[in-house]
BASE-102457 format. One record per residue: x, y, z of N, C-alpha, C in turn; residue number from 1. Coordinates in steps of 0.001 Angstrom, whole numbers, padded with zeros to 6 digits. Example, Ala and Ser with C-alpha at 12.3 -4.5 7.8 and 13.67 -1.06 7.14 Angstrom:
BEGIN
    n.px    n.py    n.pz   ca.px   ca.py   ca.pz    c.px    c.py    c.pz  nr
  013190 -005690  007800  012300 -004500  007800  013200 -003300  007800   1
  012850 -002250  007080  013670 -001060  007140  012900  000030  007870   2
***
This chain:
BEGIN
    n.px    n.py    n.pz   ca.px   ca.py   ca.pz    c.px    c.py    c.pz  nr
  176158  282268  014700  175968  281456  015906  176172  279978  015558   1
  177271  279209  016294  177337  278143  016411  176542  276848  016821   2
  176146  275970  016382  175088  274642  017118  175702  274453  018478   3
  177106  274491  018946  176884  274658  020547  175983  275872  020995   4
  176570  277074  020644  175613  278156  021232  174577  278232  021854   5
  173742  277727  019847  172353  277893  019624  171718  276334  021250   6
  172631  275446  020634  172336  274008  021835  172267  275027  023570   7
  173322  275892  023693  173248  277157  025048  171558  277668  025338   8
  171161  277991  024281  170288  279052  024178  168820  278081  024485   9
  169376  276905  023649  168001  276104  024276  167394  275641  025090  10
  168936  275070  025541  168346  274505  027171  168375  275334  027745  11
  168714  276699  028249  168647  278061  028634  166706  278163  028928  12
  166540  278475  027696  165033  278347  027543  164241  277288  028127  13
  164765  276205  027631  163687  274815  028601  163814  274871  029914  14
  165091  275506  030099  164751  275325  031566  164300  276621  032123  15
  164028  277716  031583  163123  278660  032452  161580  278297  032157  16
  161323  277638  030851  159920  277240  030367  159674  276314  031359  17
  160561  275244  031408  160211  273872  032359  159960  274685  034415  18
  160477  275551  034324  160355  276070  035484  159629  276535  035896  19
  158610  277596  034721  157545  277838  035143  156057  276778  035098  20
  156088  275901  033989  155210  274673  034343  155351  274386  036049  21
  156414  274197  036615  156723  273041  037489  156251  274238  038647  22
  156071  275665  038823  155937  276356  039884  154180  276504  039819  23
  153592  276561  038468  152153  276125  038232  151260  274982  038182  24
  151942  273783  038210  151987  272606  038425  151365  272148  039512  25
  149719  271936  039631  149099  272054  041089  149260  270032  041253  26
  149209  269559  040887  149418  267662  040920  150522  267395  041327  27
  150904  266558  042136  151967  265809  042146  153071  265814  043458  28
  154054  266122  043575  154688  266914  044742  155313  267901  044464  29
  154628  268803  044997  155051  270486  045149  155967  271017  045520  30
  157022  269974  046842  157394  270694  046955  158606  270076  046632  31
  158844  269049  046029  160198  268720  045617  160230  269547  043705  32
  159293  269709  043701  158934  270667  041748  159310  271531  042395  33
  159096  272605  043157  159718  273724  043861  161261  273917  044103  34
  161609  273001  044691  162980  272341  044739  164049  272363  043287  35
  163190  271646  042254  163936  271428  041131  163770  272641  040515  36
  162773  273535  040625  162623  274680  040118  164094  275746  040504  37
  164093  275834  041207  165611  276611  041698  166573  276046  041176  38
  166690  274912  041406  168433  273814  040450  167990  274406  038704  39
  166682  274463  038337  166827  274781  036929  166974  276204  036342  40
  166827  276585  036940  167250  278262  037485  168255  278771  037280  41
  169132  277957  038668  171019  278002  038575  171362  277600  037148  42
  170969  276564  037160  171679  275879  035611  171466  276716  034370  43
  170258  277096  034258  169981  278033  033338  170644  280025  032981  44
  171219  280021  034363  171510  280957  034588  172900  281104  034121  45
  173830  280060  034632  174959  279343  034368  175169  279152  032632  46
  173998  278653  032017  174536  278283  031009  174287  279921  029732  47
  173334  281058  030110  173433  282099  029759  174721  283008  029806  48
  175399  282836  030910  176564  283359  031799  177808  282957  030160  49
  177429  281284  029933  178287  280835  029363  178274  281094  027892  50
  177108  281797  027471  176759  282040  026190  177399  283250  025650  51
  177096  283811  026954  177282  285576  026537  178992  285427  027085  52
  179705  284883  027679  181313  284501  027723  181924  284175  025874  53
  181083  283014  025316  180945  283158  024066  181396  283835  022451  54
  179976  284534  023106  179782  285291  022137  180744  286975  022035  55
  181346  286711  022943  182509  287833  023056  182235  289296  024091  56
  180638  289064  024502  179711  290083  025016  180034  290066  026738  57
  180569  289362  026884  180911  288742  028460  182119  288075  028449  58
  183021  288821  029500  182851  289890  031090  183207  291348  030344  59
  183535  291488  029045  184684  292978  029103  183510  293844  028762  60
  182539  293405  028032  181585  294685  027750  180590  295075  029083  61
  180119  293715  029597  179530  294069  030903  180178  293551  032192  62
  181290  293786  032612  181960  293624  033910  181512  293173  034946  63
  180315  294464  035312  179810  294591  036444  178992  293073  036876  64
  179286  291886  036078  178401  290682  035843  179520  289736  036004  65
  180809  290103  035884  181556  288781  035802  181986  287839  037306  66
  181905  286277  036888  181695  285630  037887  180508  285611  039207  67
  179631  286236  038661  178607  286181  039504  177819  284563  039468  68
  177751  284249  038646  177037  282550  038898  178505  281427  039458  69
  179287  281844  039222  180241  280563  040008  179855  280639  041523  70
  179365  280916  041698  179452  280336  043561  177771  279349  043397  71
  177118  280205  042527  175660  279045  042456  175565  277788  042125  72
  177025  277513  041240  177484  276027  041044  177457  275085  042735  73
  178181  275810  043613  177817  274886  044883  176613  274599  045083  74
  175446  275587  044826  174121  275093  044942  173506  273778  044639  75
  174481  273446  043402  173502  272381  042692  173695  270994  043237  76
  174782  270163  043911  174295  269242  044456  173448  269107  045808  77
  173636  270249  046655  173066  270411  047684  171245  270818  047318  78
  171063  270981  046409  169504  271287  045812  169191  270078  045238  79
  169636  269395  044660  169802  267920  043861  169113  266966  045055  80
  170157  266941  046261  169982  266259  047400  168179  266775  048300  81
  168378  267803  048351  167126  268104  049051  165936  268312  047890  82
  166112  268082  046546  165297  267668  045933  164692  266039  045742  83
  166131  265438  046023  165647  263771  046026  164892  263606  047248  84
  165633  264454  048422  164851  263638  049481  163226  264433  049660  85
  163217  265512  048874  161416  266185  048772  160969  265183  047984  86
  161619  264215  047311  160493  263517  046666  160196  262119  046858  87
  160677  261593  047559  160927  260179  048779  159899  260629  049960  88
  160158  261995  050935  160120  261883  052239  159057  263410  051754  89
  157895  263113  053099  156913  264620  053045  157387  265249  054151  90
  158906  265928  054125  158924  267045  054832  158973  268374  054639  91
  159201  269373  055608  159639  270825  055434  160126  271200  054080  92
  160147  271989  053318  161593  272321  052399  162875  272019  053100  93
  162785  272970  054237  164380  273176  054945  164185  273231  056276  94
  164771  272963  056904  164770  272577  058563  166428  273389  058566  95
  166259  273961  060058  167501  274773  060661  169058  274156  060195  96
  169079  272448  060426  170228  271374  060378  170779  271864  058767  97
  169457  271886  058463  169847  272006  056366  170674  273056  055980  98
  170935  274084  056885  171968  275377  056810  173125  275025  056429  99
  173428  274044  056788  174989  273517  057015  175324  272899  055602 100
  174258  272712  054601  174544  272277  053008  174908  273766  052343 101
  174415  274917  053080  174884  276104  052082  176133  276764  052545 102
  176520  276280  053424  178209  276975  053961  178989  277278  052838 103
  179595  275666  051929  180450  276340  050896  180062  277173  049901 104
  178995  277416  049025  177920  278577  048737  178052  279935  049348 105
  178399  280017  050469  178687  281556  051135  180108  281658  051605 106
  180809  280441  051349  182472  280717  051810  183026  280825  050231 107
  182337  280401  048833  182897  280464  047874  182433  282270  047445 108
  181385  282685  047405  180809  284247  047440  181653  284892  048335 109
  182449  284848  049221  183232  285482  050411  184661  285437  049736 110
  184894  284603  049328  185968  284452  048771  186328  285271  047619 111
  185429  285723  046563  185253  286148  045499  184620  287845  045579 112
  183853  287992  046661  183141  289243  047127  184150  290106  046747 113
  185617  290238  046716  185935  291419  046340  186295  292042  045058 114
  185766  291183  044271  185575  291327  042783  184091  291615  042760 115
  183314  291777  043279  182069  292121  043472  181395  293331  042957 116
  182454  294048  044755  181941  295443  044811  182517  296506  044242 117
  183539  295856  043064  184058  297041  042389  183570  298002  041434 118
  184037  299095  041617  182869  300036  040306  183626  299623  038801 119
  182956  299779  037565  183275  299696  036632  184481  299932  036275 120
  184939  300755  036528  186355  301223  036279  187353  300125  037038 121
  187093  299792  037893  187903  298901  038457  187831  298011  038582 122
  186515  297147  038112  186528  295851  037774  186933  295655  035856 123
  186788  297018  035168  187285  296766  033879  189384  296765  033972 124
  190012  297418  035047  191225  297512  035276  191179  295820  035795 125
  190857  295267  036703  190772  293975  037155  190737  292680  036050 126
  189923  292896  035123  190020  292142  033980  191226  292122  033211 127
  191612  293215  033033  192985  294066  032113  194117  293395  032830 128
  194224  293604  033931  195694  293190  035061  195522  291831  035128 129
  194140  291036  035535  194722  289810  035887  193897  288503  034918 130
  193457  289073  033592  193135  287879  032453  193722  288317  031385 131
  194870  289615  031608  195461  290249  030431  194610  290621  028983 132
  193253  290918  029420  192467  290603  028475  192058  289383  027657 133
  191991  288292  027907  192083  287107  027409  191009  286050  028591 134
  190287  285202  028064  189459  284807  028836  189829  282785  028999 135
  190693  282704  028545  191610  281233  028436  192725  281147  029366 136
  192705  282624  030249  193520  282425  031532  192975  282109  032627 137
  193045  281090  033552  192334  280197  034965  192961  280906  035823 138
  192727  281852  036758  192859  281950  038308  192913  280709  039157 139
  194348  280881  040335  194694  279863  040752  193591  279337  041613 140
  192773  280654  042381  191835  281181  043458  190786  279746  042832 141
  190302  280220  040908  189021  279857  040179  189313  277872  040461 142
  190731  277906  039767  191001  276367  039826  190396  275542  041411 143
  191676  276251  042368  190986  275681  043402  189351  275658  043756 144
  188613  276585  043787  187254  276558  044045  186516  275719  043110 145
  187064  275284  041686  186321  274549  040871  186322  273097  041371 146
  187692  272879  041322  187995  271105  042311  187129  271117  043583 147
  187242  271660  044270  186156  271872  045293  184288  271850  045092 148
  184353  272540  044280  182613  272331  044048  182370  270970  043189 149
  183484  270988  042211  182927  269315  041693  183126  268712  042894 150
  183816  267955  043659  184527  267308  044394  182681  266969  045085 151
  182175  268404  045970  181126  268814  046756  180112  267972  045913 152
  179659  268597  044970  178655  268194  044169  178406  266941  044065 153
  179568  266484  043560  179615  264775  043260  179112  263710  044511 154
  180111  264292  045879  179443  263540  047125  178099  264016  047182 155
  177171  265163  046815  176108  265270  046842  174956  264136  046035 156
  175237  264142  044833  174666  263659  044045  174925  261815  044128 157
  176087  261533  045200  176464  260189  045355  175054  259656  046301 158
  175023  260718  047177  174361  260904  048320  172654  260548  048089 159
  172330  261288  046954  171389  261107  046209  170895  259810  046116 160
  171857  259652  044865  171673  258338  044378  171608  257114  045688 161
  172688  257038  046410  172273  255772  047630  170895  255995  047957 162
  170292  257482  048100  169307  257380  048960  167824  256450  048178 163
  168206  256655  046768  167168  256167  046097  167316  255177  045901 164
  168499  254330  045654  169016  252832  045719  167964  252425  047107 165
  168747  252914  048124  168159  252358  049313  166644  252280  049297 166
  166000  253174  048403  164571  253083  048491  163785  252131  047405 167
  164893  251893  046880  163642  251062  045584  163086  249931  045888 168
  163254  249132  047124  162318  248413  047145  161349  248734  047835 169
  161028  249815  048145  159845  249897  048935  158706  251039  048165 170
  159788  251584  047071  158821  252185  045935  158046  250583  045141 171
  159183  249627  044917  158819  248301  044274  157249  247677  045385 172
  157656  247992  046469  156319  247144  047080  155704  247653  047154 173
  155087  249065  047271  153792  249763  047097  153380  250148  045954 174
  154340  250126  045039  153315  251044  043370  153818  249953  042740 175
  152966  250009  041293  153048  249598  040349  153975  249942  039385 176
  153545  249158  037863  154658  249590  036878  154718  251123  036311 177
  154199  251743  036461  154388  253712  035617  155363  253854  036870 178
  155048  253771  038070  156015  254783  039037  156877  253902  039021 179
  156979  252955  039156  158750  252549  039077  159828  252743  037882 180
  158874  252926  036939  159824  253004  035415  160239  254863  035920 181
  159254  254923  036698  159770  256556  036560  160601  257080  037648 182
  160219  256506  038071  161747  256220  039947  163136  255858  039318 183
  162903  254476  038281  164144  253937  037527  164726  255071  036966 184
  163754  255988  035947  164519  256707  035251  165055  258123  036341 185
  164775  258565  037135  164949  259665  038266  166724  258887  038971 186
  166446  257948  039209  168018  256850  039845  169275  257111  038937 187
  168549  256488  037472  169362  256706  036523  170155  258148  035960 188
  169168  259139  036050  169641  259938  035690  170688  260639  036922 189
  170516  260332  037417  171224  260751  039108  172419  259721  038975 190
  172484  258906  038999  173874  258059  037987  174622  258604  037457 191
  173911  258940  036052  174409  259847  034819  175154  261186  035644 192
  173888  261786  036063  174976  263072  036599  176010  262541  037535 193
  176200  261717  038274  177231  261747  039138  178824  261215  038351 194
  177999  260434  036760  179422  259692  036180  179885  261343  035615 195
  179067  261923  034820  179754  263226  034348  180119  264130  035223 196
  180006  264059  036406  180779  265252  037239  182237  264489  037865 197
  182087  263287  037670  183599  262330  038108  184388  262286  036575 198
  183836  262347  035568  184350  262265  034414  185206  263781  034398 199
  184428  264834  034435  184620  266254  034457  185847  266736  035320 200
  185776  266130  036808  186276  266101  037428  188064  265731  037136 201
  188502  264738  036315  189172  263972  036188  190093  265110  034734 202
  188830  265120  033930  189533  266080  032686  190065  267298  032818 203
  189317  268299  034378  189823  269346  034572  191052  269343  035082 204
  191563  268268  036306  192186  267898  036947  193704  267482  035779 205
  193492  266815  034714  194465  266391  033745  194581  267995  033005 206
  194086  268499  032827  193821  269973  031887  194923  270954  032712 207
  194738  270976  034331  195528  271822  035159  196909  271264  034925 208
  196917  269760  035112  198143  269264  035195  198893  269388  033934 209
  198807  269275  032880  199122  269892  031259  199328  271011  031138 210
  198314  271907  031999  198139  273239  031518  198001  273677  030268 211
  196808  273259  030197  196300  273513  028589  194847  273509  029043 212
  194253  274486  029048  193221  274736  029007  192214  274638  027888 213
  190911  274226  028203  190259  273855  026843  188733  274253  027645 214
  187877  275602  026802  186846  275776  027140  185742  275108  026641 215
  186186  274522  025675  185138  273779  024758  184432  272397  025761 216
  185373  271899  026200  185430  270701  027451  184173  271106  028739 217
  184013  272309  029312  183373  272945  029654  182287  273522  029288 218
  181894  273812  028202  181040  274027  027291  179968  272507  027252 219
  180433  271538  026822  180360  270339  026437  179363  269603  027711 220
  180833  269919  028787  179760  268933  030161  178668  269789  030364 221
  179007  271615  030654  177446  271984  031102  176307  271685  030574 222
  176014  271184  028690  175345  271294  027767  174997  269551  028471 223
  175927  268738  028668  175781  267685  029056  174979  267603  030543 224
  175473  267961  031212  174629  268225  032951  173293  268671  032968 225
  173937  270274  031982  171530  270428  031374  170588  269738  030869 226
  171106  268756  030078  170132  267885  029602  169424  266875  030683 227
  170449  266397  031058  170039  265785  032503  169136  266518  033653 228
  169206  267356  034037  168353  268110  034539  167087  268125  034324 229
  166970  268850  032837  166179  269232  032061  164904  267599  031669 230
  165929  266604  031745  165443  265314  031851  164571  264889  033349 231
  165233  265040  033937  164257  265051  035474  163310  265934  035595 232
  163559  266969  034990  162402  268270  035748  160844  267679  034133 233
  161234  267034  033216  160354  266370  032677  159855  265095  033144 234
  160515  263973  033566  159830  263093  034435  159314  263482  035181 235
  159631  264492  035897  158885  265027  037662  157639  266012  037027 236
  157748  266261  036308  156341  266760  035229  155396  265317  035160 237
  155709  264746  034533  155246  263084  034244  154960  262825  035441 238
  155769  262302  036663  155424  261486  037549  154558  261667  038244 239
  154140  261024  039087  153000  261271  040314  153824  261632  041797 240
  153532  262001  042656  154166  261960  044298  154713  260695  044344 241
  155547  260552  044921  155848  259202  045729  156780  259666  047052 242
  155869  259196  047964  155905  259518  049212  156230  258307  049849 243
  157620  257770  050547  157580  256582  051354  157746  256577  052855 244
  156748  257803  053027  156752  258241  054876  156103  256772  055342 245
  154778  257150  055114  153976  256122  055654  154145  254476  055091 246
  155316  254266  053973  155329  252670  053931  156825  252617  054820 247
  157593  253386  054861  158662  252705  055939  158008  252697  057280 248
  157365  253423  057563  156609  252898  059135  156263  251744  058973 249
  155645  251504  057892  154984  249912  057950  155962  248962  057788 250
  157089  249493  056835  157894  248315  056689  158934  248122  058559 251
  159005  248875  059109  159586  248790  060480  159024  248302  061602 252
  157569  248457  061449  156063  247905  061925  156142  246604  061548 253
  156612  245889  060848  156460  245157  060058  155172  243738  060212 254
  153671  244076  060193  152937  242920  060625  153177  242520  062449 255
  153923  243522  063219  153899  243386  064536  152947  243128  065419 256
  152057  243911  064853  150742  243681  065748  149436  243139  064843 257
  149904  242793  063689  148991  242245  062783  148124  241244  063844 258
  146380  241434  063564  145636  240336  064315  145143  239472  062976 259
  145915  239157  061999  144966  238739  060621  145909  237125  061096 260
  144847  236244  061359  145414  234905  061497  145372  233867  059907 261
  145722  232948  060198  146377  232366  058768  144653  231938  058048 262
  143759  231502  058850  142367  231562  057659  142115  232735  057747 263
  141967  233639  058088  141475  235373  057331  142728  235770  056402 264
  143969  235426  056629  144804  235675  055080  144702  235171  054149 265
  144274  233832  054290  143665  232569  053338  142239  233066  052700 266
  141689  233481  053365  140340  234032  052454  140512  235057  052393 267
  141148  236449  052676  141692  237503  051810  141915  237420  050506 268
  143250  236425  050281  143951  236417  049406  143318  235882  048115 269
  142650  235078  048914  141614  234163  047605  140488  235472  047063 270
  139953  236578  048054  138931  237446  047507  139653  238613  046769 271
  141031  238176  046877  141867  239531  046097  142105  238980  044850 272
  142477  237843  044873  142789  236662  043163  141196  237375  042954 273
  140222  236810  043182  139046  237001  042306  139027  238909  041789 274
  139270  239838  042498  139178  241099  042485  139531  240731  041167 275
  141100  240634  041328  142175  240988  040128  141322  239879  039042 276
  141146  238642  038890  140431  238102  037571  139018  238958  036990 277
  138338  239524  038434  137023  239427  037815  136717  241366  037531 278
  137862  242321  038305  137352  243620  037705  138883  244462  036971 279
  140100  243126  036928  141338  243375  036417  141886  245063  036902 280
  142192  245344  037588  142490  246964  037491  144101  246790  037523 281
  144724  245728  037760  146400  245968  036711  146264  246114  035424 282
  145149  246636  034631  145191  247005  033254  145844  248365  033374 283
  145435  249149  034967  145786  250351  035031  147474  250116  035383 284
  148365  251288  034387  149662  250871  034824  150338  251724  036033 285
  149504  252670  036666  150456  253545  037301  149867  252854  039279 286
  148771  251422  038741  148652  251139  040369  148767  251283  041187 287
  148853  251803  041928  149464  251770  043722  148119  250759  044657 288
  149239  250353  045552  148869  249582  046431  147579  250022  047465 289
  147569  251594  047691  146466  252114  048459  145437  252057  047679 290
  145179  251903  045915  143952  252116  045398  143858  250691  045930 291
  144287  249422  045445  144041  248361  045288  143664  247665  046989 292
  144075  248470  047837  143822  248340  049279  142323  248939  049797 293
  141968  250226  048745  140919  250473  049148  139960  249648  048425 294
  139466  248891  047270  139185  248194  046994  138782  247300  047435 295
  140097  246356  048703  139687  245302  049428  139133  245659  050744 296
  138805  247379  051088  138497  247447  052499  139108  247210  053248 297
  140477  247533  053037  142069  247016  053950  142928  247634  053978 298
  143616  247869  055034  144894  249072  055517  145869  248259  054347 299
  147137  249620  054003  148271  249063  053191  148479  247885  053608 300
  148990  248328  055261  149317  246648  056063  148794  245574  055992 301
  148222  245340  055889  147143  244403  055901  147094  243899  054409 302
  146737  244490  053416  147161  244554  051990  148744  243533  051688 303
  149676  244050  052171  151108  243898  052004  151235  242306  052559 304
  150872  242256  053820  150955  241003  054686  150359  240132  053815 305
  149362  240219  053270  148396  239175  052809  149269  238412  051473 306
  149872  239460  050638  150498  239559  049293  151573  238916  049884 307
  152994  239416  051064  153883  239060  051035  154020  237342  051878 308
  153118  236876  052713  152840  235718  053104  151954  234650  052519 309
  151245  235376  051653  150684  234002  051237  150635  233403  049920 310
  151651  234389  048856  151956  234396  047540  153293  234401  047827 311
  153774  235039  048652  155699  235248  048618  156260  236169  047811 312
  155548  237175  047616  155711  237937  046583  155465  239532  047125 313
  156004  240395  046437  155905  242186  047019  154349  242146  046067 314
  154061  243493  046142  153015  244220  045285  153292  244259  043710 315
  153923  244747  043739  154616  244946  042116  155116  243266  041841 316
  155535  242200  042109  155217  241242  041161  154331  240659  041263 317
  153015  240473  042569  152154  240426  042327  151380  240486  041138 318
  151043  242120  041402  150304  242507  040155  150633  242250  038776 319
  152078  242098  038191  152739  241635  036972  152685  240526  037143 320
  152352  239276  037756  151602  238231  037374  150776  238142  036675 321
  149742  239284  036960  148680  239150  036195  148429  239672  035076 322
  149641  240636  034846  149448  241280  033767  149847  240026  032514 323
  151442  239467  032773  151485  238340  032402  150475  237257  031677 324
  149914  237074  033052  149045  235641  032496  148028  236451  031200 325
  147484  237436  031348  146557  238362  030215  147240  238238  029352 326
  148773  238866  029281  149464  238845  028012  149419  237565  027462 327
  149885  236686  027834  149702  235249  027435  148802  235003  027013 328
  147637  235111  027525  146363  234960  026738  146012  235590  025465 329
  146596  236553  025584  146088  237545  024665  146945  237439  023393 330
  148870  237052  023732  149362  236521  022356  148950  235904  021411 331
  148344  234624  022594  148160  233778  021160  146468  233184  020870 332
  145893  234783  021102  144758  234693  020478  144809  234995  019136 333
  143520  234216  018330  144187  234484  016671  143397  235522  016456 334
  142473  235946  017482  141777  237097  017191  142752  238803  017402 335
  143771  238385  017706  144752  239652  018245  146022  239691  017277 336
  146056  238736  016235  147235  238834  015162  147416  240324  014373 337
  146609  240832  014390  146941  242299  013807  147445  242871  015215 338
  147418  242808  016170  148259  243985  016672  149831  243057  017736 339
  150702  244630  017864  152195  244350  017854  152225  243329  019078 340
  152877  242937  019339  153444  242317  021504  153624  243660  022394 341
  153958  245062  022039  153785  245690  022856  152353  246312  022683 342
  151483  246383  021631  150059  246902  021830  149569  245724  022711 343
  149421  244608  022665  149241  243878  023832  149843  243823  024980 344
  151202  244373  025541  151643  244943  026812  150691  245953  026810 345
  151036  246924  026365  150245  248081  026864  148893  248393  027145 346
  147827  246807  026632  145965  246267  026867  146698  246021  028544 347
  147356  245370  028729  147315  244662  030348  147858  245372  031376 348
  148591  246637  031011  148870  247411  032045  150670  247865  031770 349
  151212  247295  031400  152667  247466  030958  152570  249152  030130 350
  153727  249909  030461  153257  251230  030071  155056  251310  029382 351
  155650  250513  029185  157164  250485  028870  157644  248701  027851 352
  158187  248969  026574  158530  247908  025748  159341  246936  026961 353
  160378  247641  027104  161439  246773  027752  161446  246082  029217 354
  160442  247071  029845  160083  246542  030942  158946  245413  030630 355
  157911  245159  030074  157621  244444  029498  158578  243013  029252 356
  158905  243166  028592  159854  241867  027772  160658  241611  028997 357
  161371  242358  030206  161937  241675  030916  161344  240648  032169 358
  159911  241267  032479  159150  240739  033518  158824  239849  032923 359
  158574  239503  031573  157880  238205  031145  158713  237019  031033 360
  159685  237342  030392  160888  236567  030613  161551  235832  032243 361
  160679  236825  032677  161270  236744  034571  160221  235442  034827 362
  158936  235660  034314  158060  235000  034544  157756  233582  033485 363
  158714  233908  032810  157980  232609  031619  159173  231924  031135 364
  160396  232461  032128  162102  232148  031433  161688  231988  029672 365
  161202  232975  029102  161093  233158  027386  160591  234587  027335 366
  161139  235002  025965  160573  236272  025947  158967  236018  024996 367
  158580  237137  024838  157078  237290  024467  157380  236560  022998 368
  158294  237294  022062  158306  236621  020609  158446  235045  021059 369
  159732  234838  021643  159595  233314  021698  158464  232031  021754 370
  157825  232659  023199  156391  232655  023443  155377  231892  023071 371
  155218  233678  021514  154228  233323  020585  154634  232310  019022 372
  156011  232446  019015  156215  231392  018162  156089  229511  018667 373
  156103  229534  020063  155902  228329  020528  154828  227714  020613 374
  153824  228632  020773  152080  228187  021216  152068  228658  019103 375
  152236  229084  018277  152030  229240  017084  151559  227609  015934 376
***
């Protein structure tokens, strides 16, 4: 067995292991883990399919199996998509409209169905007549349906990604630093997959046009696409819910009917500075705006208004103000010289090196080393 293989066999495994965590998994959102649970499924299923193709054991010894996961490939951006938006938005799984994402999924199975229902004998004659025994021959049928599901996928996963673009500032104004590093990394990886299925896209496309087929290329991206996966369905392990039902109402609401006149925001704001100096809870890094709202005895709204009018500032740099000014303090205490600049990020609430070093810099135009060599 080869280190691709054995690399087959693993993520194979993580992702039925990661699948069952995520279906036992009572914290967090259920039903977008539910969601990813099925995409890790397909993929996993897919990349077994590709093992046992391999290892020489698949399609001629067991027939009755061949091409059965190519049509589940359409699944995966359309599960991708209604996984991003289960984890943005608290709705349904699936609503009636959502039918219309599994069409090519049952027109690619329709297409293929008559390689299906053949009995052994005639799906082993079927192999014989039209791959001549040889598994490095592409069906014109396979080509076309492959350009097609990348093609699908990719606008899926494009789809994705805007939707979370479009949302990050309003993940930015209600939570703190843990959920955004972990929103960042959920965006990112949704990036990633969309550059490797345009990359993929492009090599198969040059591969037809050559006609030179190369399975290894294929091998390569799926091993590449699983990791990614396999990468989200571990953040979404990690992360908490993030739900932005109830802050886009507010952000569309926007302070409309607010009755908080400019001295009750003025002495808000001043009893929220003291909160944050005198019981610090941006030490905690995964904040959200509703703890820190219940705290002040104040709707989000009300919360938000106060922060965004009378500081000029969202929630999240708010609160990294303060983490800031602590850090600062805390550099260039001489009582804190034994420990690193990020063990002191991580006393004030910072739960990430780099995020760290960039907010401070945002805030101090210097980074932390600089900083502490200046006050030194």
């Amino acid at each position: 067995m080869d280190y691709l293989q054995l690399l087959f066999i693993i993520c194979a495994f993580n992702g039925f292991f990661l699948s069952l965590i995520l279906l036992v998994q009572k914290r967090g959102n259920r039903k977008s883990n539910h969601t990813l649970v099925f995409l890790l499924i397909i993929i996993s299923v897919c990349l077994i399919e590709v093992y046992l193709m391999n290892r020489g054991v698949y399609p001629f010894h067991i027939p009755h199996i061949y091409q059965y996961s190519f049509p589940l490939l359409f699944l995966i951006g359309p599960t991708y998509f209604i996984y991003t938006r289960a984890k943005l938005f608290e709705e349904p799984y699936l609503s009636k409209k959502d039918i219309i994402h599994f069409i090519p999924f049952v027109l690619s199975f329709a297409l293929l169905s008559n390689r299906y229902f053949l009995s052994s004998y005639e799906r082993d004659s079927f192999l014989k007549d039209k791959l001549g025994g040889q598994l490095l021959v592409v069906e014109d049928i396979n080509v076309i349906l492959m350009i097609l599901m990348l093609l699908q996928n990719a606008f899926y996963i494009y789809v994705s990604w805007q939707l979370l673009r479009k949302n990050e500032s309003l993940v930015k104004s209600y939570h703190s630093n843990s959920s955004l590093i972990q929103f960042s990394w959920t965006k990112n990886l949704t990036l990633a997959f969309l550059i490797f299925l345009v990359i993929y896209l492009c090599i198969f496309l040059l591969m037809n046009i050559i006609r030179h087929y190369t399975p290894m290329i294929d091998s390569l991206v799926l091993v590449g696409l699983s990791i990614i996966i396999l990468l989200t369905a571990y953040f979404a392990l990690k992360n908490p819910e993030i739900y932005l039902d109830d802050f886009i109402k507010t952000a569309k609401e926007k302070y409309k009917y607010s009755v908080l006149s400019l001295a009750e925001r003025q002495q808000l704001i001043k009893k929220l500075d003291n909160l944050m100096e005198s019981r610090k809870p941006y030490y905690k890094s995964d904040l959200k705006m509703s703890e820190l709202a219940e705290m002040m005895s104040l709707s989000n709204n009300y919360l938000s208004q106060i922060i965004n009018q009378e500081k000029g500032v969202n929630f999240f740099d708010y609160v990294n103000s303060f983490r800031v000014e602590a850090a600062k303090k805390k550099l260039i205490d001489p009582d804190n010289r034994h420990l690193t600049n990020f063990a002191i990020a991580y006393e004030v609430g910072f739960s990430n090196k780099t995020s760290f070093h960039r907010i401070f810099k945002k805030h101090c135009n210097i980074t932390p080393s600089e900083f502490v060599k200046a006050n030194s």
